[in-house]
PAKOLMAR-237828 format. One line per 2 residues: number of its first residue (from 1); for each residue x, y, z of N, C-alpha, C, CB. Coordinates in pm, whole numbers, plus 50000, padded with zeros to 5 digits. Glycine has a CB too. Layout:
N
NUM	X:Y:Z:X:Y:Z:X:Y:Z:X:Y:Z ~ ... $
//
This chain:
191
1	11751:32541:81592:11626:32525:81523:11640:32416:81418:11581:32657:81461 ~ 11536:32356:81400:11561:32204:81316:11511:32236:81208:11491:32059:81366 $
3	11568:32189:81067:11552:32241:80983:11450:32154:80950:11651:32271:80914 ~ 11337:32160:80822:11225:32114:80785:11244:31921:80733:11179:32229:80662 $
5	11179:31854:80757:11224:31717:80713:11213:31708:80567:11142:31604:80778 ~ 11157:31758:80488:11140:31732:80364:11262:31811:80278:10995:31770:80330 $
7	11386:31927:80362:11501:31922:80311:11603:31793:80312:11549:32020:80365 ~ 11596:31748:80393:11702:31609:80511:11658:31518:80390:11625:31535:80733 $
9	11525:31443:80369:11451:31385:80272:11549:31392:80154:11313:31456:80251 ~ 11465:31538:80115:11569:31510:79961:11719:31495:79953:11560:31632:79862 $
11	11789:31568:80043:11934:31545:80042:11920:31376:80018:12022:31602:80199 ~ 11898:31346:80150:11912:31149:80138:11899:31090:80069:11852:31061:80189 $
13	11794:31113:79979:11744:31111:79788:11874:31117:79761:11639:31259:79693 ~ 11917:31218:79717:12080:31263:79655:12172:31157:79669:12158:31393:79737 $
15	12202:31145:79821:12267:31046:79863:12299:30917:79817:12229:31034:79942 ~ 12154:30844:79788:12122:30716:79775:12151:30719:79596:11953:30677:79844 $
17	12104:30845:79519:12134:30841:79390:12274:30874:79343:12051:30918:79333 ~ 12377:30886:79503:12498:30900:79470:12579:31028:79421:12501:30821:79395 $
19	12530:31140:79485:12541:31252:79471:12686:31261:79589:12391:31332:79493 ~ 12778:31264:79536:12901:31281:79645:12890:31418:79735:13055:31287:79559 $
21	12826:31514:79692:12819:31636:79755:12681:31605:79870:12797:31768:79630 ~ 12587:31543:79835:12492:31562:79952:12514:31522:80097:12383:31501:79920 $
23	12569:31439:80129:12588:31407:80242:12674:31529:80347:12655:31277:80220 ~ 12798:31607:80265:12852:31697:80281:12753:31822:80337:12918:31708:80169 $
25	12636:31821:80248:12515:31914:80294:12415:31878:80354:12458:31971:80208 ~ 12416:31753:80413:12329:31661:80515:12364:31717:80670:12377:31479:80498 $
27	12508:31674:80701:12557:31645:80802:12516:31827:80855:12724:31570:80786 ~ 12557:31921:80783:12524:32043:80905:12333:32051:80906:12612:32244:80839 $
29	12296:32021:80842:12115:31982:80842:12061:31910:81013:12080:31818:80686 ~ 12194:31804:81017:12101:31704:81084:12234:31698:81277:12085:31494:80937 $
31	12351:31769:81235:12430:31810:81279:12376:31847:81498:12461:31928:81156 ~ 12310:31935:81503:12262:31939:81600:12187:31826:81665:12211:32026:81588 $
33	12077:31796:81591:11988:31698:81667:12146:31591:81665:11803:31632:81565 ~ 12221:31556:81600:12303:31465:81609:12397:31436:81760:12378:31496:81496 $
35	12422:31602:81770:12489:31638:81903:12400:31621:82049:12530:31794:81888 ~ 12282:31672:81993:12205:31628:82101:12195:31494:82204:12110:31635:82048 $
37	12180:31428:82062:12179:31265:82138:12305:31211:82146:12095:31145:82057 ~ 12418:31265:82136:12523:31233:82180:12553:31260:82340:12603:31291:82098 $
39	12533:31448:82330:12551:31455:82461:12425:31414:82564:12594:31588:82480 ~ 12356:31355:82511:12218:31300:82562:12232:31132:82655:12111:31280:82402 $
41	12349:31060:82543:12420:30947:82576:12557:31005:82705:12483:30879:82411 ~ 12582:31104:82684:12699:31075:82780:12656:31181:82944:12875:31137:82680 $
43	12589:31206:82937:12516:31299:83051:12550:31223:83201:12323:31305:83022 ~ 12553:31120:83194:12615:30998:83291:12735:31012:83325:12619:30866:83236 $
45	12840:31020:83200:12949:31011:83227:13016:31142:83320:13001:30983:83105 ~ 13147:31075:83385:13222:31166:83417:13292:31321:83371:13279:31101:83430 $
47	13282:31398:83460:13329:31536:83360:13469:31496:83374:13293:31722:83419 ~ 13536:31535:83251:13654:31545:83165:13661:31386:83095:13801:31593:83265 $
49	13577:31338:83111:13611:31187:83012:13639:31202:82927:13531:31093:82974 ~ 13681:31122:82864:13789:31153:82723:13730:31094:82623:13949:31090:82722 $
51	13592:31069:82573:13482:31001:82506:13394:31156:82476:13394:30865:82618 ~ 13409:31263:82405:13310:31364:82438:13185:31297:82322:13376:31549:82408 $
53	13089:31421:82329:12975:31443:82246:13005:31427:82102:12919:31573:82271 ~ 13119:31580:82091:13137:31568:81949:13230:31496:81887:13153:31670:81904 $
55	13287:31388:81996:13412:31277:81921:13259:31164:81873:13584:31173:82085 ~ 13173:31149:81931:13077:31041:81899:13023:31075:81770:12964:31023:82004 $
57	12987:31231:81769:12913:31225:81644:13003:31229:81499:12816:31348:81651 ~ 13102:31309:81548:13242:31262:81399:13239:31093:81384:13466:31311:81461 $
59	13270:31037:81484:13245:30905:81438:13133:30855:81359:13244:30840:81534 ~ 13033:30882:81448:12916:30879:81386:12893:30911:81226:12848:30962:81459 $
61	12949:30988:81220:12972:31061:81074:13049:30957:80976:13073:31211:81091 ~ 13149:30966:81039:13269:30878:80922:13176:30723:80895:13479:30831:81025 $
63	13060:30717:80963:13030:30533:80933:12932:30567:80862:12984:30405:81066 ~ 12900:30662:80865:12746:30736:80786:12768:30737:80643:12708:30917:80830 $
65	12921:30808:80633:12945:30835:80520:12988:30736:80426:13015:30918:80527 ~ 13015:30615:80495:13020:30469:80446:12887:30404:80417:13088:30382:80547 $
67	12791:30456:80481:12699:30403:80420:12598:30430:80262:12644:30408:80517 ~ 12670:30508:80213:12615:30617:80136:12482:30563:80017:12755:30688:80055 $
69	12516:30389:79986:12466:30313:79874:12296:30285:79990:12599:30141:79815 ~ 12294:30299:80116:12180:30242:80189:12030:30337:80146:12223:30249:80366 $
71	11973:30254:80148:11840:30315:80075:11761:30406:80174:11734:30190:80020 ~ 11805:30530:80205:11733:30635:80309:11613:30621:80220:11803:30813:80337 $
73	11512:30611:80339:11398:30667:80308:11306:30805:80367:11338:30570:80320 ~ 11390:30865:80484:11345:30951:80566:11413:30996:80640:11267:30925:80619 $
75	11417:31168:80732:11509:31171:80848:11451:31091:80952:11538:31312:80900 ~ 11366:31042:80963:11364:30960:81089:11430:30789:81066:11192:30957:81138 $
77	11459:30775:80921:11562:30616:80953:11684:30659:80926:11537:30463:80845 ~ 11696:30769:80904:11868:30813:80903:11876:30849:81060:11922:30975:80784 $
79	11782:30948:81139:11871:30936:81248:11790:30837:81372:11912:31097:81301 ~ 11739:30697:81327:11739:30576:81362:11877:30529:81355:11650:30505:81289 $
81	11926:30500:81177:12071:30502:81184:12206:30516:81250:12079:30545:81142 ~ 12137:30634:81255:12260:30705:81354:12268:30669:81488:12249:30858:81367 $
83	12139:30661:81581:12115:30639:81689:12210:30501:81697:11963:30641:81715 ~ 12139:30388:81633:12237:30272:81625:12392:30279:81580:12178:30185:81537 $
85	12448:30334:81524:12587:30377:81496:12669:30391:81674:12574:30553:81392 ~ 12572:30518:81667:12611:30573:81825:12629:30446:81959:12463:30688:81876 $
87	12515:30386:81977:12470:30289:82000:12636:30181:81987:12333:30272:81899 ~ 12671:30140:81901:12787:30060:81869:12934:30164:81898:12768:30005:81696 $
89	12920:30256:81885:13039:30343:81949:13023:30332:82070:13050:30487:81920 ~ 12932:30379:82165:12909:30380:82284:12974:30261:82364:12778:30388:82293 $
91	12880:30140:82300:12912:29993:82338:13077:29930:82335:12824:29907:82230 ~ 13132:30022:82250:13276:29949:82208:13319:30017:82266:13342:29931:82077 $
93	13299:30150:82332:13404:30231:82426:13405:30183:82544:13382:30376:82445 ~ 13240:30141:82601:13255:30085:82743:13303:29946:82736:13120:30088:82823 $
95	13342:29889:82635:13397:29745:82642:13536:29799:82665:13375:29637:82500 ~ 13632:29850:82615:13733:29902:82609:13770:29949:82759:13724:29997:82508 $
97	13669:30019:82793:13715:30042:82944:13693:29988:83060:13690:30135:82978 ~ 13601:29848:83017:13575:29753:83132:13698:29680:83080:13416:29664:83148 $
99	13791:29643:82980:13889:29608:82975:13994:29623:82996:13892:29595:82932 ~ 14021:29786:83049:14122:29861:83078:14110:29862:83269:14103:30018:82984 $
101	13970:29878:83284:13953:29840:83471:14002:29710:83495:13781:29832:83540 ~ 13956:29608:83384:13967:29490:83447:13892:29420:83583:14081:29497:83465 $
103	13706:29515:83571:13626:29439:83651:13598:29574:83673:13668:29326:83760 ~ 13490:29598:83783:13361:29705:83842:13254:29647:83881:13300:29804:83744 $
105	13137:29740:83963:13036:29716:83961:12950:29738:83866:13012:29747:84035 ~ 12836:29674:83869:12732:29712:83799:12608:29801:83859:12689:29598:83752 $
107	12533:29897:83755:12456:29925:83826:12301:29953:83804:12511:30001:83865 ~ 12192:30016:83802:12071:30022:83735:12015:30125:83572:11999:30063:83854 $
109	11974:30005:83553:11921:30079:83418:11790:30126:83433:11918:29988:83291 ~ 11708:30228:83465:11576:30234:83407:11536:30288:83282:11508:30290:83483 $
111	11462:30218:83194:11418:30177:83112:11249:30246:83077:11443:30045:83141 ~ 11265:30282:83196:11123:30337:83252:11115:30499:83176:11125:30345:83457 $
113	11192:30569:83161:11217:30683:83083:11314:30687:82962:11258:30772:83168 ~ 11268:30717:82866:11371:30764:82735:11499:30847:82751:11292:30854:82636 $
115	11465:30913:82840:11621:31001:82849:11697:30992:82931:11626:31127:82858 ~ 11728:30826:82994:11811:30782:83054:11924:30717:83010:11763:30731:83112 $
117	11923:30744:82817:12024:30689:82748:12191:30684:82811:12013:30765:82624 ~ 12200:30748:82886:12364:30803:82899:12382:30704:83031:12398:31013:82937 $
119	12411:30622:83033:12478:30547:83099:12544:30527:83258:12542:30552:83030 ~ 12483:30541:83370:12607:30589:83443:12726:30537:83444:12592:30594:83555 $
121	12779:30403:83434:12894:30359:83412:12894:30228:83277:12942:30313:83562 ~ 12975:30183:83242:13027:30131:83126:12955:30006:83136:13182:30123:83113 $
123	12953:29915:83244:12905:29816:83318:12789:29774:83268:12894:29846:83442 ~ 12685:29922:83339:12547:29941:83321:12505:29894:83166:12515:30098:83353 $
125	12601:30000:83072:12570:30014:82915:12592:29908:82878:12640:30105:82828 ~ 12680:29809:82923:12716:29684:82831:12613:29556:82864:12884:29635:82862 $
127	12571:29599:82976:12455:29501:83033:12334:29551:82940:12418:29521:83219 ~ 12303:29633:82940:12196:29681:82847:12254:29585:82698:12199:29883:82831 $
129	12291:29670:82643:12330:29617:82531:12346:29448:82486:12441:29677:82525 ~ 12386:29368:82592:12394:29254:82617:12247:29173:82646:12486:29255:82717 $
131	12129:29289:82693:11984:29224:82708:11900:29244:82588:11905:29285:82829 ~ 11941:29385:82496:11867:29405:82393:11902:29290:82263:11890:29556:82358 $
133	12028:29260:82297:12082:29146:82203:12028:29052:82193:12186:29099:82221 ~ 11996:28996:82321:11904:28870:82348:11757:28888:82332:11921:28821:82491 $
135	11710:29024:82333:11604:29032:82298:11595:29043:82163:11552:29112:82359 ~ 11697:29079:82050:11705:29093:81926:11641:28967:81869:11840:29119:81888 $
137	11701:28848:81918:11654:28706:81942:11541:28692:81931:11677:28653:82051 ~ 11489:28750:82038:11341:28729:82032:11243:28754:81995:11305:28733:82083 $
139	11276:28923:81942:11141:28999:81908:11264:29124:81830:11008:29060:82083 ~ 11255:29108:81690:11409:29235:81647:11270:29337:81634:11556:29204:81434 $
141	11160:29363:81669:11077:29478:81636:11090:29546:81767:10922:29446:81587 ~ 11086:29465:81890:11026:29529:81989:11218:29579:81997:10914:29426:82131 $
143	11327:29520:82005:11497:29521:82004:11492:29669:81909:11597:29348:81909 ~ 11441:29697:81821:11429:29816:81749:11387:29949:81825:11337:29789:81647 $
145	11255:29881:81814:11203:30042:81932:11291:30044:82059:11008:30032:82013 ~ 11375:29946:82159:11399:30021:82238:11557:30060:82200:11362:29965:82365 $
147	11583:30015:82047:11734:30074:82039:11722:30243:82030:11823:30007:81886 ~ 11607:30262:81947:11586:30375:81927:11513:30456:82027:11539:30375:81824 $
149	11429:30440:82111:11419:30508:82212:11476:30499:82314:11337:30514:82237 ~ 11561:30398:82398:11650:30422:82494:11740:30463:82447:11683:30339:82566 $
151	11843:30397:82331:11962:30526:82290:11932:30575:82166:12127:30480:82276 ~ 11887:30594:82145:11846:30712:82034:11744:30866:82083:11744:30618:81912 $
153	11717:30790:82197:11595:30940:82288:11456:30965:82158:11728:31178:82307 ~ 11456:30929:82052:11326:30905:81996:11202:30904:82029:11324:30826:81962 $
155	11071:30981:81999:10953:30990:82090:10933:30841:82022:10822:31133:82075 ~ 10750:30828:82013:10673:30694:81997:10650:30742:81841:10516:30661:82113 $
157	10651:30859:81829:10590:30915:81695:10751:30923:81594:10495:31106:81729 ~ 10824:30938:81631:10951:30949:81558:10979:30800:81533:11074:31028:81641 $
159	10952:30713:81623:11016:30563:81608:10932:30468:81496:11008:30479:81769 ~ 10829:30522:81535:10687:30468:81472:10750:30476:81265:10506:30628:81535 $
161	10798:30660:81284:10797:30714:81142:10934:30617:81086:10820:30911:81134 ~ 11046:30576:81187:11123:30520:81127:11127:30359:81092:11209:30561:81181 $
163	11049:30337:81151:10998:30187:81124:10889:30156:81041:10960:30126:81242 ~ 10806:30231:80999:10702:30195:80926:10570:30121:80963:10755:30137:80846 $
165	10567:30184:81149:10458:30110:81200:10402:30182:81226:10458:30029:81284 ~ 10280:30190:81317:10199:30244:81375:10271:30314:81519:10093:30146:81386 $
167	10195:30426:81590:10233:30487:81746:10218:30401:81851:10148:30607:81792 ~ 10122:30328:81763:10024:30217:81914:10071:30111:81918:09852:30168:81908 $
169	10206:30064:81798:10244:29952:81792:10370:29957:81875:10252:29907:81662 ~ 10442:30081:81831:10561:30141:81889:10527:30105:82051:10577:30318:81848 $
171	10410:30173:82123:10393:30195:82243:10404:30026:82300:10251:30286:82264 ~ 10321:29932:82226:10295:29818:82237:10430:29741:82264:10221:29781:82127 $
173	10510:29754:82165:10656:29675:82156:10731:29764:82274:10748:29687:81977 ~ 10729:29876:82291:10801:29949:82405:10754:29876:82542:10759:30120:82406 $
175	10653:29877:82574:10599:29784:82722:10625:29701:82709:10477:29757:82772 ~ 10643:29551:82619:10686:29491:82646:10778:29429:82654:10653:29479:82641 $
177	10901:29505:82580:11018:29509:82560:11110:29543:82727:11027:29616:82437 ~ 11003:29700:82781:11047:29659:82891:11020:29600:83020:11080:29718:82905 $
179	10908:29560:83036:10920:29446:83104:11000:29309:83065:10803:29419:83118 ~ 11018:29277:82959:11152:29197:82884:11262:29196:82980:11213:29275:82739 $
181	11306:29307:82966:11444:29392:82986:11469:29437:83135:11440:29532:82893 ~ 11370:29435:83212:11350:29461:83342:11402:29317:83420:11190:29505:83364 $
183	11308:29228:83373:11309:29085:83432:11483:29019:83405:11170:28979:83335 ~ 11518:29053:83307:11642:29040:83210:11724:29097:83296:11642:29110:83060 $
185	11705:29215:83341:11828:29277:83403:11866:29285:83547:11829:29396:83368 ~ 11716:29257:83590:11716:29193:83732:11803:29053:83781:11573:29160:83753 $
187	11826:28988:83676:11878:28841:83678:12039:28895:83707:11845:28735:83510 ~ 12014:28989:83684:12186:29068:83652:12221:29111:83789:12193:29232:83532 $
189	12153:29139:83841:12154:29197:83970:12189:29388:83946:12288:29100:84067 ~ 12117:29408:83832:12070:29614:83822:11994:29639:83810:12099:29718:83739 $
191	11897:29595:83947:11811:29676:83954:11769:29666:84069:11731:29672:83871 $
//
């Protein structure tokens, strides 16, 4: 059960005013939904991989807790935050192990649903990651919404709250981000 946003809120308050104890009382607050989209990201992967859920979100954690001076304004840009944290763990593990194969196939991303964050192979994720980059380039609003709703699993209304836009803008930058990203990844040959 998720606890109310206007606890998460004030903790992050704390945080930002440098309260060494809040974050300590953040992390079991926000703890689940955290796990969620971890094991939300790895749902793809192989059973027994050695990358779990809760090694992502400890990580996740330890960079969090480095961030402590960043000006939260809400649980939805803290676990924007996080999503992107994850996001860069994810990315550096499948680099690591396309370096350890030393080559693979690639394979399809759809883009077409939010809860296709988890990757089927390393390949896939780094190609992603490698199109949102270039789209960062181009458009870092529309590169936002789909960091946060392809790996972050974020509705239109959560992304919206962490960005400071509108639902209809969210929806707006989401379509065309992926058609972006479609055309982008087709060139790739995944899809």
């Amino acid at each position: 059960m998720k606890e109310p946003p206007g606890e998460v809120t004030a903790l992050l308050a704390q945080v930002k005013r440098g309260d060494a104890d809040a974050m300590g009382k953040l992390m079991p607050l926000v703890y689940n939904e955290l796990r969620r989209l971890a094991g939300h990201y790895m749902r793809g992967e192989r059973p027994g991989h050695t990358l779990q859920p809760t090694a992502v979100v400890h990580e996740a954690y330890l960079r969090l807790v480095g961030l402590d001076r960043l000006d939260w304004q809400n649980r939805a840009q803290f676990m924007g935050v996080a999503a992107q944290l994850m996001r860069r763990i994810l990315i550096n593990y499948a680099r690591q192990r396309i370096a350890d194969k030393r080559g693979g196939a690639g394979g399809r991303a759809d883009l077409d649903v939010p809860d296709v964050a988890a990757a089927e192979n390393p390949e896939e994720m780094l190609a992603v990651d490698i199109a949102i980059t270039r789209l960062s380039e181009l458009s870092p609003e529309q590169s936002r919404v789909v960091e946060m709703r392809y790996f972050g699993g974020m509705s239109v209304e959560e992304t919206a709250e962490a960005l400071g836009i509108s639902p209809r803008t969210v929806k707006r930058h989401w379509a065309l981000a992926k058609a972006w990203l479609h055309a982008e990844l087709s060139g790739r040959g995944l899809s």
